[in-house]
N, CA, C and O atoms as CSV, one atom per row, in Angstrom:
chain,resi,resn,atom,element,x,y,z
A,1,UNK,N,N,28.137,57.112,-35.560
A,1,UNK,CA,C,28.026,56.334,-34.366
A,1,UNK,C,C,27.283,55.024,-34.667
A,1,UNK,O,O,26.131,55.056,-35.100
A,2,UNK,N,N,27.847,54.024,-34.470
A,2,UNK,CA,C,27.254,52.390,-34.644
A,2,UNK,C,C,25.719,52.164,-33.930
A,2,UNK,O,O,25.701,52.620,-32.787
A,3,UNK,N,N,24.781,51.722,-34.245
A,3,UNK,CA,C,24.091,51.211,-33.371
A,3,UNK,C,C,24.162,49.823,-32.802
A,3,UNK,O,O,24.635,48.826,-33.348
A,4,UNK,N,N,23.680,49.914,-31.757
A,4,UNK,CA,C,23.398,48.617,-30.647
A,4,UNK,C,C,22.388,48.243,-30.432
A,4,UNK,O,O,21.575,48.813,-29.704
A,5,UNK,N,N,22.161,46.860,-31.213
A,5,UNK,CA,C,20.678,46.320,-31.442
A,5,UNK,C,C,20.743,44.919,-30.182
A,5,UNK,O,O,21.378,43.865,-30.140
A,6,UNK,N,N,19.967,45.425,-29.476
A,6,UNK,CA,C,19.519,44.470,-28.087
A,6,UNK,C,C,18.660,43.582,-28.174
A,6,UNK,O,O,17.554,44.089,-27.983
A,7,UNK,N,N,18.573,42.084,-28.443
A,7,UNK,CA,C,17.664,41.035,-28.756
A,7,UNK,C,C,17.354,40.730,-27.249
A,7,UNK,O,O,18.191,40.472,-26.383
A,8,UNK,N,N,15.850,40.815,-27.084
A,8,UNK,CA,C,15.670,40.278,-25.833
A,8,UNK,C,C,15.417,38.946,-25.645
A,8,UNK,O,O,14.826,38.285,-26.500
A,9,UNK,N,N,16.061,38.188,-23.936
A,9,UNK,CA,C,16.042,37.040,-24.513
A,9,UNK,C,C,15.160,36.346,-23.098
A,9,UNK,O,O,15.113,36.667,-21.911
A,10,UNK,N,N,14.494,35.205,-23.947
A,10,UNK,CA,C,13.239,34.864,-23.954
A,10,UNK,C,C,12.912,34.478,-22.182
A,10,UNK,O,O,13.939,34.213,-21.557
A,11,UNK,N,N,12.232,34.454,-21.762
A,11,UNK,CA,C,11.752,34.081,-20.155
A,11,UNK,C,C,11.873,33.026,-20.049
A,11,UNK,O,O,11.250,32.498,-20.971
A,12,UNK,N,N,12.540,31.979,-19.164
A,12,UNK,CA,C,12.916,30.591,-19.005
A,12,UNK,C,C,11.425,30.726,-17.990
A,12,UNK,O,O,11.007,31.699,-17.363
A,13,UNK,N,N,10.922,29.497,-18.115
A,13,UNK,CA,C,9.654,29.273,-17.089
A,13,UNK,C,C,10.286,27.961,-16.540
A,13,UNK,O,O,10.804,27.055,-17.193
A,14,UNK,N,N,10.129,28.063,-15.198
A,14,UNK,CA,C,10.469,26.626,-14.668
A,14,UNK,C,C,9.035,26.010,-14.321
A,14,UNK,O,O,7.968,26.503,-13.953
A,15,UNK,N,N,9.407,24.928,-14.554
A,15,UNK,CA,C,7.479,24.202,-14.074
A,15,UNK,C,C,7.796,23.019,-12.549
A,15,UNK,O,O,8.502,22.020,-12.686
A,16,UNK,N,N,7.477,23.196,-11.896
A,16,UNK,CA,C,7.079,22.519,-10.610
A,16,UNK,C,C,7.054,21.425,-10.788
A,16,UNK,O,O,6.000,21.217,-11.389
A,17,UNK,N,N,7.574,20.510,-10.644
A,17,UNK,CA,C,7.423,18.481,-10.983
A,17,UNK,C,C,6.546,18.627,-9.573
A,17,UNK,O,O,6.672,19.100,-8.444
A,18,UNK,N,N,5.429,17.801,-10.505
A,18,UNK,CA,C,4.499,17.160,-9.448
A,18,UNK,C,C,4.959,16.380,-8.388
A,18,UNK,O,O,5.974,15.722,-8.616
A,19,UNK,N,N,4.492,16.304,-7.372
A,19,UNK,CA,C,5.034,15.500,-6.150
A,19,UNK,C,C,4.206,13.896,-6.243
A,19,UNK,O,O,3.068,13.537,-6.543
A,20,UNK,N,N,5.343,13.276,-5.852
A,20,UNK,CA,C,4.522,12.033,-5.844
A,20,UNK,C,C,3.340,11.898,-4.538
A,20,UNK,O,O,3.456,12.769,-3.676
A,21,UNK,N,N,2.415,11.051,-4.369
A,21,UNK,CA,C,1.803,10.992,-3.407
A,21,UNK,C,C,2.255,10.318,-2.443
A,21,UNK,O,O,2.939,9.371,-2.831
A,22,UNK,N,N,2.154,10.412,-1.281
A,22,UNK,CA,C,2.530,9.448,-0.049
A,22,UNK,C,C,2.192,8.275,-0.214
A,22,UNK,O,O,1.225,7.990,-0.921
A,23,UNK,N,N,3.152,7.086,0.600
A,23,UNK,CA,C,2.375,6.161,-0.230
A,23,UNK,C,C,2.352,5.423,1.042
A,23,UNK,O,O,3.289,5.705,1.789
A,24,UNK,N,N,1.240,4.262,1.616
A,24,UNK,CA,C,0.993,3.797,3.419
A,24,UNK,C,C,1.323,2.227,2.734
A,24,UNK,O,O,1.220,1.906,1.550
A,25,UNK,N,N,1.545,1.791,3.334
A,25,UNK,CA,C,1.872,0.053,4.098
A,25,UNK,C,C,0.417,-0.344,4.553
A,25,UNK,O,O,-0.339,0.279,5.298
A,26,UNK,N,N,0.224,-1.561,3.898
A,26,UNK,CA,C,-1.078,-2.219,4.269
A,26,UNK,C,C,-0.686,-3.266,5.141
A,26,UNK,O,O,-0.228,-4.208,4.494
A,27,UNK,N,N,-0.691,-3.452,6.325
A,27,UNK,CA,C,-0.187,-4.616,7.936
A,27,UNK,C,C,-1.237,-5.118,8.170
A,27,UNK,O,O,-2.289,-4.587,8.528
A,28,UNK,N,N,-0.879,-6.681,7.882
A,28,UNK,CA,C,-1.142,-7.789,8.248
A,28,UNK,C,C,-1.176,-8.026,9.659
A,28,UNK,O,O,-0.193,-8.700,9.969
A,29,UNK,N,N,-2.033,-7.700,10.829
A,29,UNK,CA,C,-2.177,-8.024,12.318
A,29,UNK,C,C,-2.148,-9.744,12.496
A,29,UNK,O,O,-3.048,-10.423,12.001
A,30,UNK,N,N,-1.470,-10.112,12.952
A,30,UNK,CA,C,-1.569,-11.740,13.645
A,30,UNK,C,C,-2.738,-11.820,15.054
A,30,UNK,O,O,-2.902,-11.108,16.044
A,31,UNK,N,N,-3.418,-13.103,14.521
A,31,UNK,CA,C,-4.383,-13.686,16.130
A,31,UNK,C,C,-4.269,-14.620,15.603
A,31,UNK,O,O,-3.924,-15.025,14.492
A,32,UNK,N,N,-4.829,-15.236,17.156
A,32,UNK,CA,C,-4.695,-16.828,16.918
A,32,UNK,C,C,-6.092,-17.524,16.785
A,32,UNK,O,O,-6.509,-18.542,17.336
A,33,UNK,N,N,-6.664,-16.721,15.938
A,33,UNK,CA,C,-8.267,-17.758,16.203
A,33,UNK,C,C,-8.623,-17.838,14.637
A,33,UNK,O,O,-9.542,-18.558,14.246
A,34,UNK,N,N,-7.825,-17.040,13.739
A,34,UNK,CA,C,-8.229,-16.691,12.171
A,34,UNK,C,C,-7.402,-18.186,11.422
A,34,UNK,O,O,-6.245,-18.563,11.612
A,35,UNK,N,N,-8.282,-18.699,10.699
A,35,UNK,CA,C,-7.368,-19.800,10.683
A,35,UNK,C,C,-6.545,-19.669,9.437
A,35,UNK,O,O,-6.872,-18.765,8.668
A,36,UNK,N,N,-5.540,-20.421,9.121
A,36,UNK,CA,C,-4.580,-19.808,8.128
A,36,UNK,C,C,-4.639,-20.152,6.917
A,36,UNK,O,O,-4.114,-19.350,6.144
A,37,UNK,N,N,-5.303,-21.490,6.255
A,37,UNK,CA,C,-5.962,-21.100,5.178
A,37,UNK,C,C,-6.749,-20.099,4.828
A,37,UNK,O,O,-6.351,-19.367,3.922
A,38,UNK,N,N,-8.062,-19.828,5.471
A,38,UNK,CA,C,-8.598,-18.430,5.350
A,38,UNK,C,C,-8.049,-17.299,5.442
A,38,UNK,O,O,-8.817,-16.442,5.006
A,39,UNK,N,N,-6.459,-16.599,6.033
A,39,UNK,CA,C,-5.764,-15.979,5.863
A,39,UNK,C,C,-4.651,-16.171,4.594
A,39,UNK,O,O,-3.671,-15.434,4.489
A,40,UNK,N,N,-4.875,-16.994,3.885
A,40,UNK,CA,C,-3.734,-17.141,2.658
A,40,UNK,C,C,-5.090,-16.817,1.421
A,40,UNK,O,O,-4.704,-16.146,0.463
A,41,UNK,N,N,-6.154,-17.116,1.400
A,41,UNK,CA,C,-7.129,-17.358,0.874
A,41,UNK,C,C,-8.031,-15.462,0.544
A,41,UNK,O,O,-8.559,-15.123,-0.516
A,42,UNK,N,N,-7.923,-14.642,1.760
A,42,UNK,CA,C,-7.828,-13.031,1.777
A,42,UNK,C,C,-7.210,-12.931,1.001
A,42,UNK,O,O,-7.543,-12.825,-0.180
A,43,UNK,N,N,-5.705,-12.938,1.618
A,43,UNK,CA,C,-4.846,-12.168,0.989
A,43,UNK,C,C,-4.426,-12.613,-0.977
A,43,UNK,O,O,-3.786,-11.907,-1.757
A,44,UNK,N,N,-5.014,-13.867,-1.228
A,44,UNK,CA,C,-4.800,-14.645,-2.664
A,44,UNK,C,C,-5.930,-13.270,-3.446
A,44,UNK,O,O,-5.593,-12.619,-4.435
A,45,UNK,N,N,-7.433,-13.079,-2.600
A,45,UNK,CA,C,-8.496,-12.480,-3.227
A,45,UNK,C,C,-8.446,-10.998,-3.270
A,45,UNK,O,O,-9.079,-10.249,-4.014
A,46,UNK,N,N,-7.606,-10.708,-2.369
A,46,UNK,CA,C,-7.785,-9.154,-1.890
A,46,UNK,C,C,-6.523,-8.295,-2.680
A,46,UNK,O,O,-6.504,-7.177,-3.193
A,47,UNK,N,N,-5.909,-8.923,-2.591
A,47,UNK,CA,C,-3.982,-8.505,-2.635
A,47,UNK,C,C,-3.580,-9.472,-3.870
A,47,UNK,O,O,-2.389,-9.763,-3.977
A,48,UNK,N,N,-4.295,-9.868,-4.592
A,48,UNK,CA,C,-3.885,-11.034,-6.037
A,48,UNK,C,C,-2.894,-11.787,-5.872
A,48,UNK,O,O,-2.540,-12.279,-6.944
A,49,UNK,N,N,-2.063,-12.215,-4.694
A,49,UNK,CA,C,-1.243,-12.973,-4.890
A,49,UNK,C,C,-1.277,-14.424,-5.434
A,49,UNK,O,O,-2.284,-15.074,-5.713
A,50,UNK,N,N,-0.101,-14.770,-5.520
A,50,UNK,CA,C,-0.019,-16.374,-5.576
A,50,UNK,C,C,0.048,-16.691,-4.439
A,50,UNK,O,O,0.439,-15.900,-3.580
A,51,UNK,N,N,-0.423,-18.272,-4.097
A,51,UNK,CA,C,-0.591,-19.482,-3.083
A,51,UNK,C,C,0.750,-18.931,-2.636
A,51,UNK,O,O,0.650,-17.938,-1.914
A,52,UNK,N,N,1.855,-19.303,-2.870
A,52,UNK,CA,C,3.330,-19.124,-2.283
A,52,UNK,C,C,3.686,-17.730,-1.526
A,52,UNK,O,O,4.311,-17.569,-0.478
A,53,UNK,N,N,3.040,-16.695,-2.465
A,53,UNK,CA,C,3.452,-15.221,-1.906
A,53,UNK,C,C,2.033,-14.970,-0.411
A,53,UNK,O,O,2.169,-14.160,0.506
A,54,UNK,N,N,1.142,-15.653,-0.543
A,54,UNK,CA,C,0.142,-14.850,0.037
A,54,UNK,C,C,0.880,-16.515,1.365
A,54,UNK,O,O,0.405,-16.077,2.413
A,55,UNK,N,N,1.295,-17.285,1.610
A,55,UNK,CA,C,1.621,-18.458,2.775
A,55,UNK,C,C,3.187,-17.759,3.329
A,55,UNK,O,O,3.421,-17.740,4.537
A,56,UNK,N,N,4.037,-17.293,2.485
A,56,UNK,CA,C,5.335,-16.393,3.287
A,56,UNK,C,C,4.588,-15.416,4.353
A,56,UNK,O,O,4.635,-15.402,5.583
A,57,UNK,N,N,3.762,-14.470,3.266
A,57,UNK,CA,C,2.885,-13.362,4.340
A,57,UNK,C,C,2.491,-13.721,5.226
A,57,UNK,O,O,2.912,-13.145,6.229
A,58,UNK,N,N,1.618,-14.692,5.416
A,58,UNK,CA,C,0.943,-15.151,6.762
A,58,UNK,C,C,1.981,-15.604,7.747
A,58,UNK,O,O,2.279,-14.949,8.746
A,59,UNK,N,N,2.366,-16.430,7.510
A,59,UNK,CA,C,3.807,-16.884,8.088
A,59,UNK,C,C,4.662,-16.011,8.566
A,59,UNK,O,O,5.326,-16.547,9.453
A,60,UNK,N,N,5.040,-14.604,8.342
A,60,UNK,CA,C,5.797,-13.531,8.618
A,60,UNK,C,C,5.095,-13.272,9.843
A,60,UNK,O,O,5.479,-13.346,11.010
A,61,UNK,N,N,3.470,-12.804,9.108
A,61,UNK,CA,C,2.634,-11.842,10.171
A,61,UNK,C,C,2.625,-13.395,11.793
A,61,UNK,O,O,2.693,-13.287,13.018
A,62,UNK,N,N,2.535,-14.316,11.082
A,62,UNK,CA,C,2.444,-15.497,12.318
A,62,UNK,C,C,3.789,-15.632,13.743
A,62,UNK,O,O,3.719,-15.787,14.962
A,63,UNK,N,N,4.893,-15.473,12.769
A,63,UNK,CA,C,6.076,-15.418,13.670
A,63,UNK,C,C,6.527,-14.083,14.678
A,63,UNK,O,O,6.959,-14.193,15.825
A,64,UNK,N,N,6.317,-12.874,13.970
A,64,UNK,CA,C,6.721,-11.564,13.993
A,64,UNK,C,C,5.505,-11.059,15.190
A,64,UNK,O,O,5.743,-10.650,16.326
A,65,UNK,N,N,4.247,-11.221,14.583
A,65,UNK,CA,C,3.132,-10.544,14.835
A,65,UNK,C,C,2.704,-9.866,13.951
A,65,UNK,O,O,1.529,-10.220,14.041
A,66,UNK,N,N,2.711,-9.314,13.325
A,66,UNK,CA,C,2.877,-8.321,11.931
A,66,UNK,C,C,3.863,-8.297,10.314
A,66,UNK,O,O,5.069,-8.436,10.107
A,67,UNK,N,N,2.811,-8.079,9.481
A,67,UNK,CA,C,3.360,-8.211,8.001
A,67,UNK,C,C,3.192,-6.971,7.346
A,67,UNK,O,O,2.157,-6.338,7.558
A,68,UNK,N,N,4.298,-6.404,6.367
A,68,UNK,CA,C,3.301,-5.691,5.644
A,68,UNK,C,C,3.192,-6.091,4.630
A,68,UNK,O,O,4.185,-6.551,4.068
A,69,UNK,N,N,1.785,-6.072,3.917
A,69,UNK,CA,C,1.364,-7.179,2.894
A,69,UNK,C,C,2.209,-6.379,1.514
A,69,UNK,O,O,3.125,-6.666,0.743
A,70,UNK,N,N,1.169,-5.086,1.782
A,70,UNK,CA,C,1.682,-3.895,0.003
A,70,UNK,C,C,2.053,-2.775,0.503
A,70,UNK,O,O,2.242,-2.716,1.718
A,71,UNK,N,N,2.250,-1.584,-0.350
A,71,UNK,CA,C,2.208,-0.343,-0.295
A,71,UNK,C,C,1.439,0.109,-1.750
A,71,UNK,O,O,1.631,-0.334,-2.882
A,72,UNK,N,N,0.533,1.118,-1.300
A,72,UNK,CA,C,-0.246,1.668,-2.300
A,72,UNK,C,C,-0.527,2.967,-1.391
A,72,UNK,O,O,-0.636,2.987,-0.165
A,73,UNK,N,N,-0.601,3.843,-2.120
A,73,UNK,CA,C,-1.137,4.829,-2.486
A,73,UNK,C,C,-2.401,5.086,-1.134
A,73,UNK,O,O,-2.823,4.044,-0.633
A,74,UNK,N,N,-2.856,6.152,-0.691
A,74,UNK,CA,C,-3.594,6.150,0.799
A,74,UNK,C,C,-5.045,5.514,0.448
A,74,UNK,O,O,-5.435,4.474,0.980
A,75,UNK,N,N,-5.647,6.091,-0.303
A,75,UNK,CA,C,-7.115,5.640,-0.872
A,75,UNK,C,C,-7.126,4.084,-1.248
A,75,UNK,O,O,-8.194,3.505,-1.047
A,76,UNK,N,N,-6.186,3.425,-1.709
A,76,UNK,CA,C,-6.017,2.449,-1.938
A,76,UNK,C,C,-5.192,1.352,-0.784
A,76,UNK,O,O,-5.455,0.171,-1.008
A,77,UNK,N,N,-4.619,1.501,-0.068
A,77,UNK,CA,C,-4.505,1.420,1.070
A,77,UNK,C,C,-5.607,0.825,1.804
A,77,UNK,O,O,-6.061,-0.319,1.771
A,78,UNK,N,N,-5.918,1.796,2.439
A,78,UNK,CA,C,-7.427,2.140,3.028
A,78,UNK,C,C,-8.406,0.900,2.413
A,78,UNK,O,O,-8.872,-0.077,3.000
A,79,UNK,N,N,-8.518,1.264,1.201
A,79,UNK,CA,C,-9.604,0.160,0.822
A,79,UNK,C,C,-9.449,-1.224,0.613
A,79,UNK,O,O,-10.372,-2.032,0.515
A,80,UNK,N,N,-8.180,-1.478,0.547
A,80,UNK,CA,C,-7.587,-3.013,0.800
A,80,UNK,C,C,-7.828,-3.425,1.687
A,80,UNK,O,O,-8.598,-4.366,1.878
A,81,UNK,N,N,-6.822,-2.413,2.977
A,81,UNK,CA,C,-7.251,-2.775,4.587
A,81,UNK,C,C,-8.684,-3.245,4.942
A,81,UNK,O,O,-8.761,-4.204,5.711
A,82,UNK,N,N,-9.897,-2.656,4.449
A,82,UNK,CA,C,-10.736,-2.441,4.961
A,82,UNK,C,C,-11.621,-3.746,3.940
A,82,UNK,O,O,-12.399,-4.410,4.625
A,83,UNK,N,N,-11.592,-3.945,3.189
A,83,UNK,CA,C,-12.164,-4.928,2.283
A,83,UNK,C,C,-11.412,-6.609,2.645
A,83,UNK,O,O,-12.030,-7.638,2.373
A,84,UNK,N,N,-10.251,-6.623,3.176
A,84,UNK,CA,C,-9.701,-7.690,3.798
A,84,UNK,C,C,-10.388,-7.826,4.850
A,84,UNK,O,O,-11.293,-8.655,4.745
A,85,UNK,N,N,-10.252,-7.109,6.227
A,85,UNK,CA,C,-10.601,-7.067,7.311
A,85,UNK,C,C,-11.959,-7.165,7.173
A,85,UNK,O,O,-12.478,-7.744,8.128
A,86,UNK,N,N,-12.776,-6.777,6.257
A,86,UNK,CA,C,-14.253,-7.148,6.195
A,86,UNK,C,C,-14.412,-8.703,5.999
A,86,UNK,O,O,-14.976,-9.464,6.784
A,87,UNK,N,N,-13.763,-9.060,4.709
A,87,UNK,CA,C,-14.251,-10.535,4.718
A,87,UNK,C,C,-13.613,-11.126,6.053
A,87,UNK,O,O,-13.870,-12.324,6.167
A,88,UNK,N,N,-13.034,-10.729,6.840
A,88,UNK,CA,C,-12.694,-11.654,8.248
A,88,UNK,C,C,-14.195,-11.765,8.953
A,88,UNK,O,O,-14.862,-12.760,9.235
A,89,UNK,N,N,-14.440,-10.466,9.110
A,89,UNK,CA,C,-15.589,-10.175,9.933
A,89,UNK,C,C,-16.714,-10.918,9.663
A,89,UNK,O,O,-17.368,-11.502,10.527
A,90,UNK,N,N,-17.055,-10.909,7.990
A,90,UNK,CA,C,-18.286,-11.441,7.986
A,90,UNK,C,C,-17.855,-12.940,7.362
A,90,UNK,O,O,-18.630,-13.576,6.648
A,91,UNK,N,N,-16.336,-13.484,7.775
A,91,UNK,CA,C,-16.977,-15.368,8.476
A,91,UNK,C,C,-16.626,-15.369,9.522
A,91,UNK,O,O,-16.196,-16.475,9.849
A,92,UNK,N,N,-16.556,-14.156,10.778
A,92,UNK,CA,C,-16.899,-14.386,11.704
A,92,UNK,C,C,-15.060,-14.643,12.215
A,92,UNK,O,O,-14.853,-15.284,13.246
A,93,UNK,N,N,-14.245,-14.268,11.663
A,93,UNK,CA,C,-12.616,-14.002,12.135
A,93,UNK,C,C,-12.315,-13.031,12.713
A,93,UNK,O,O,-13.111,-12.190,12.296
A,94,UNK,N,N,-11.475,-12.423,13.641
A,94,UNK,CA,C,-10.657,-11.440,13.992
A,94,UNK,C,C,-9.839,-10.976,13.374
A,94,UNK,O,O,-9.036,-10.116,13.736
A,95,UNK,N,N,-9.984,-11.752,11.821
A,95,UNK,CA,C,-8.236,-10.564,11.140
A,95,UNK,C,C,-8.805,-9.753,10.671
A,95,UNK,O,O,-9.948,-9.461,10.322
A,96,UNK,N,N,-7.514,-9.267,10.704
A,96,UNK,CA,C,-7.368,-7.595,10.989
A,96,UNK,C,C,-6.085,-6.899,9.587
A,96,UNK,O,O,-5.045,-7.449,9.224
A,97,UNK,N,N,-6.517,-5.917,9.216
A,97,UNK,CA,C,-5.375,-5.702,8.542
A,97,UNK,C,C,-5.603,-3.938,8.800
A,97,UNK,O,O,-6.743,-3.474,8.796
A,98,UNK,N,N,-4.474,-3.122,9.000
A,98,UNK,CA,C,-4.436,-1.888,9.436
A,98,UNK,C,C,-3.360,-0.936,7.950
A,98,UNK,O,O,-2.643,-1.516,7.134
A,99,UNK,N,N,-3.587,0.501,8.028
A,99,UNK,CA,C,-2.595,1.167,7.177
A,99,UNK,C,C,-1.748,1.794,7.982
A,99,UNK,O,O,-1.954,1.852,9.194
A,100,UNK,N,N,-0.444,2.467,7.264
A,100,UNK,CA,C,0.612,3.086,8.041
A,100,UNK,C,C,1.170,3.749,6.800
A,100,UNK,O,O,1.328,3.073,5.783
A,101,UNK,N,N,1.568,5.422,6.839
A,101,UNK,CA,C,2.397,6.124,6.523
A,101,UNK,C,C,3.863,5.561,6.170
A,101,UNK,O,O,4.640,5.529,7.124
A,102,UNK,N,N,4.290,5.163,5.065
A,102,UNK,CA,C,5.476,4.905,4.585
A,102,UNK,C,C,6.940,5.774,4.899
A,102,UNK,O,O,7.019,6.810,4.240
A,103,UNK,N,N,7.609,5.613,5.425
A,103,UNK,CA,C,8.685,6.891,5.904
A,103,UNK,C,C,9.606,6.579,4.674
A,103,UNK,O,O,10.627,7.239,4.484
């Protein structure tokens, strides 16, 4: 009688791909008292743009009411928003910049 030699065969492991993180929209709020050099001048310091990219933005948020400047990541987000909107505050501006959940 022959034998029947059974190789066992090996356990496939599947691995889970990490999920990316959510990522929020940093919005540019429009008023009319922030003046718009000092709003091209934020967003040049805060958001690294160039003169050209950070004067479209304002200009968007000016016509529309609202821009969104970036998207980053929530923590980063957050601390843009909040580090923009600070230097408004302390020269005494109303801009404003808010986050939002990316769909």
């Amino acid at each position: 009688m022959p034998q029947t030699v059974t190789t066992p065969t090996p356990e496939t492991k599947t691995r889970a791909k990490p999920e990316k993180p959510p990522l929020y929209k940093v919005i540019l709020l429009n008023d009319d008292f922030t003046p718009r050099e000092f709003v091209i001048a934020v967003l040049m310091a805060v958001f690294r743009m160039t003169e050209g990219e950070a004067l479209g933005v304002m200009l968007t948020a000016h016509r529309r009411g609202a821009c969104v400047v970036a998207v980053y990541t929530r923590e980063v987000a957050e601390e843009k928003a909040r580090r923009a909107t600070d230097k408004g505050r302390e020269a005494g501006y109303p801009l404003a910049f808010t986050t939002e959940k990316e769909v």
